[in-house]
C-alpha positions as CSV (number, residue, x, y, z in Angstrom):
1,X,73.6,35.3,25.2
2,X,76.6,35.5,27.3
3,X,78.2,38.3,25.4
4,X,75.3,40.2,26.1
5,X,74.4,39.4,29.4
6,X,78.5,40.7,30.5
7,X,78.0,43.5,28.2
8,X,74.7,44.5,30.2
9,X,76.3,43.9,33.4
10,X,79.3,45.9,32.8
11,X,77.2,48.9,31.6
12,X,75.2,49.1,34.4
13,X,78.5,48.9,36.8
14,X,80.4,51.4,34.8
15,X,76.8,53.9,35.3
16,X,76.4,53.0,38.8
17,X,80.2,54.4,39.3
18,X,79.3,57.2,37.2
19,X,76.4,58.3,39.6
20,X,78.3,57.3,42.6
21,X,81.3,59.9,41.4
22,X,79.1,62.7,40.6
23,X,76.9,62.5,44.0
24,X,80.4,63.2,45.7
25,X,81.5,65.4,43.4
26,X,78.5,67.4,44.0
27,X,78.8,67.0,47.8
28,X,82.2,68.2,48.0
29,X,81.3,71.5,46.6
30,X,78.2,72.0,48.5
31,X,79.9,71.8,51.8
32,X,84.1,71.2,51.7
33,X,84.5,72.6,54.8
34,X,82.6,69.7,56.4
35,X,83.8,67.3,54.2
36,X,87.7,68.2,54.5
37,X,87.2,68.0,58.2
38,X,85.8,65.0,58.5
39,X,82.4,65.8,59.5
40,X,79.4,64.7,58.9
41,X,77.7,67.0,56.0
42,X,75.5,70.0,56.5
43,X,72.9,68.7,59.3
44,X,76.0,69.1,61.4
45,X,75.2,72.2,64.0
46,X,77.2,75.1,63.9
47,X,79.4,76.0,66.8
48,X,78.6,79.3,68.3
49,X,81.2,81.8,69.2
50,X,81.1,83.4,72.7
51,X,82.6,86.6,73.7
52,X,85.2,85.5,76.9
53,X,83.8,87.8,79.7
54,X,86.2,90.4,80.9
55,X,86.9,91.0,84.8
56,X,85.7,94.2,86.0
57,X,88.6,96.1,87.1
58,X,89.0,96.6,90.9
59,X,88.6,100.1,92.2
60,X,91.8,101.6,93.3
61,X,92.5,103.7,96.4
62,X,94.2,107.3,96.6
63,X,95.0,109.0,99.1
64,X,94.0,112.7,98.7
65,X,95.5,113.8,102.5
66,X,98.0,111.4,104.2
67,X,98.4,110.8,107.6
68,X,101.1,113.0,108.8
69,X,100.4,115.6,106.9
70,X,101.3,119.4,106.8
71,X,100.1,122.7,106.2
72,X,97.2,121.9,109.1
73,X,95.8,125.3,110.7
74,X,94.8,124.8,113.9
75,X,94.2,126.0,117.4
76,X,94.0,124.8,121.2
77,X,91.1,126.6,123.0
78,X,89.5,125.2,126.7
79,X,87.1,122.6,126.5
80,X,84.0,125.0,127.2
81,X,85.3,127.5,124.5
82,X,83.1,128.0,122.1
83,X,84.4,128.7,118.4
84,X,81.1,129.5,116.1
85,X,81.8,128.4,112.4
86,X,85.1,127.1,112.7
87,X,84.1,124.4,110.9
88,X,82.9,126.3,107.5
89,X,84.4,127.1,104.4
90,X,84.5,130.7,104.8
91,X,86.1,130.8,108.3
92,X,89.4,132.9,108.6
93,X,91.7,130.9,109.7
94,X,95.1,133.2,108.7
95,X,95.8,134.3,112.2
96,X,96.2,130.3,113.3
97,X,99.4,128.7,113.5
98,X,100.3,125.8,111.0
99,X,101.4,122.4,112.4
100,X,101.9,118.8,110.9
101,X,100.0,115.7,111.9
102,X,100.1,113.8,114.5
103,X,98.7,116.2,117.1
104,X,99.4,114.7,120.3
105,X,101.5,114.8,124.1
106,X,104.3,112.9,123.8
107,X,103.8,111.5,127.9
108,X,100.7,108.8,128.0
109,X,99.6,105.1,128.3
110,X,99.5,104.6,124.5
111,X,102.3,103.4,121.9
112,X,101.6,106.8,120.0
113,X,102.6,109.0,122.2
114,X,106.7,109.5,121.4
115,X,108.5,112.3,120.1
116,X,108.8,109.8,116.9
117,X,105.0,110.3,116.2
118,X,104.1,113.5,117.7
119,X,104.3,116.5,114.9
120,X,102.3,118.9,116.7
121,X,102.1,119.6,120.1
122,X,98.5,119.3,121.6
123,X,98.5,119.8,125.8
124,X,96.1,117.6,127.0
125,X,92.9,118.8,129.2
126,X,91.9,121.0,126.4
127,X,90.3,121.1,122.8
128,X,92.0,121.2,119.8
129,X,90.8,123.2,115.9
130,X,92.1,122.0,113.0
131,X,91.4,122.5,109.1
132,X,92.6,121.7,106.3
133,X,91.2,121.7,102.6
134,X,91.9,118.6,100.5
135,X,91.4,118.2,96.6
136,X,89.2,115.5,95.5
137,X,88.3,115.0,91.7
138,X,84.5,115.0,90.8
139,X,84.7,111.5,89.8
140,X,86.0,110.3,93.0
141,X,83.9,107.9,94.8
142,X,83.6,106.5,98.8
143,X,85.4,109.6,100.1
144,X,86.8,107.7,103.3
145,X,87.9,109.5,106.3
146,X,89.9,107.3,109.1
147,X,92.1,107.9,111.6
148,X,92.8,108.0,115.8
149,X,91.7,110.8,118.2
150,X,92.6,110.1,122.0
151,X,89.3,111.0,123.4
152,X,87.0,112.4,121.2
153,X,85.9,114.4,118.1
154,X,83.5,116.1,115.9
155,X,84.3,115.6,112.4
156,X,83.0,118.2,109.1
157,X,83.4,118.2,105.6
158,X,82.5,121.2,103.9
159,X,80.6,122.5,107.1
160,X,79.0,119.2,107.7
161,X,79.1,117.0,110.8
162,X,79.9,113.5,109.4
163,X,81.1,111.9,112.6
164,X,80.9,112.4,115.9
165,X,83.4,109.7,117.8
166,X,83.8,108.8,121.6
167,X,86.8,106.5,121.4
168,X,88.3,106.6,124.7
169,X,91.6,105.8,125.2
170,X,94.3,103.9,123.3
171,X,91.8,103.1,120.6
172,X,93.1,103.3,116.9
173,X,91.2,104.3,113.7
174,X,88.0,105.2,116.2
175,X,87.5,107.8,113.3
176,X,86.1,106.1,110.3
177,X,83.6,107.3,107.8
178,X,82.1,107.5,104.1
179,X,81.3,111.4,103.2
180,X,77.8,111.7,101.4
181,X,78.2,112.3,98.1
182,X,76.1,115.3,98.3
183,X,78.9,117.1,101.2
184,X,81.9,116.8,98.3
185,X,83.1,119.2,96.1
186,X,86.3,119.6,93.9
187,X,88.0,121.8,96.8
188,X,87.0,120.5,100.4
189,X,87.1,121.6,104.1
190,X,88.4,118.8,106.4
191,X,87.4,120.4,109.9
192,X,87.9,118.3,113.2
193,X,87.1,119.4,116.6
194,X,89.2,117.0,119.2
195,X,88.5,117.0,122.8
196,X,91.1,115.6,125.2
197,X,89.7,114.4,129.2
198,X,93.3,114.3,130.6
199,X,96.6,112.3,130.4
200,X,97.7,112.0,126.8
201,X,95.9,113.1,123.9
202,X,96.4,112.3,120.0
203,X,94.8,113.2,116.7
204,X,95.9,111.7,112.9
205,X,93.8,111.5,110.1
206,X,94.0,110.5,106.2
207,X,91.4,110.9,103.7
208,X,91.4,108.9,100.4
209,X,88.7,108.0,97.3
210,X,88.3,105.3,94.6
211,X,88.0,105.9,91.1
């Protein structure tokens, strides 16, 4: 009885470590991943892989017609004259003379007005012409014309009044506007009409885009 009873015993131990063995056996190769890593088995939930967001990249500035720039035609007329078209794309302009920004009297109430700034002479009591054509690229965007006139102006772009400014006196980057999209081409017209009231007067403009 006892030799049988141990020999039972020891059967059923050496089958329950049999069946024990294989279970993990079987386990192991169903899901080693898990199983190497420590984790639990396969009711474990997947992690889920998320693309890292990229920044959108800030638009940059360019400047397509600096301040202080040359190669400006221009003219000085009397307030009252009356120049028809001077501000369109087919105007002929050869017979003007050619002057560098700042346009300006170099005797006046404002920091501007010195011989270091002044390019151009521009007498004050009268109106002053100027053009100039500026290349943008057709995939330019917020065309931005700013600047100072000392006292007034009329702005175009490509024969178009954009701006019309009544800055007064001593009052920088009075001139400051977006061009409609629709007023832009690849080769441009930058026309500005300044009107001086007496004492000192002073135009200087830049235009730049974003890409």
């Amino acid at each position: 009885m006892g030799t049988k009873r141990s020999t039972g015993i020891s059967l059923a131990v050496l089958a329950l470590t049999f069946w024990a063995a294989t279970s993990a056996t079987a386990q192991a190769a169903a899901h080693p991943a898990d199983l190497a890593a420590g984790s639990p088995s396969a009711t474990t939930t997947p992690s889920v892989s998320r693309a890292a967001s990229t920044p959108r990249a800030q638009a940059s500035e360019t400047v397509a017609l600096g301040f202080n720039s040359t190669d400006w035609r221009y003219l000085q007329v009397p307030p009252a004259t009356d120049q028809p078209w001077f501000f369109k794309r087919g105007f002929d302009d050869s017979d003007w003379p050619t002057g560098q920004e700042a346009f300006g009297s170099v005797r006046g109430g404002c920091s501007w007005n010195t011989t270091e700034t002044v390019k151009t002479s521009w007498a004050p009591n009268t109106d002053i012409l100027t053009r100039h054509w500026v290349h943008i690229p057709r995939d330019a965007q917020q065309v931005h014309i700013s600047g100072t006139i000392d006292n007034d102006a009329q702005v175009f772009f490509n024969g178009s009044l954009v701006e019309a400014v009544n800055s007064g006196s001593c009052r920088p980057n009075a001139i400051d506007v977006v061009v409609p999209a629709s007023d832009i081409e690849c080769c441009n017209l930058l026309a500005i009409r300044g009107h001086d009231s007496g004492l000192a007067t002073f135009l200087n403009v830049q235009v730049t885009y974003t890409t």
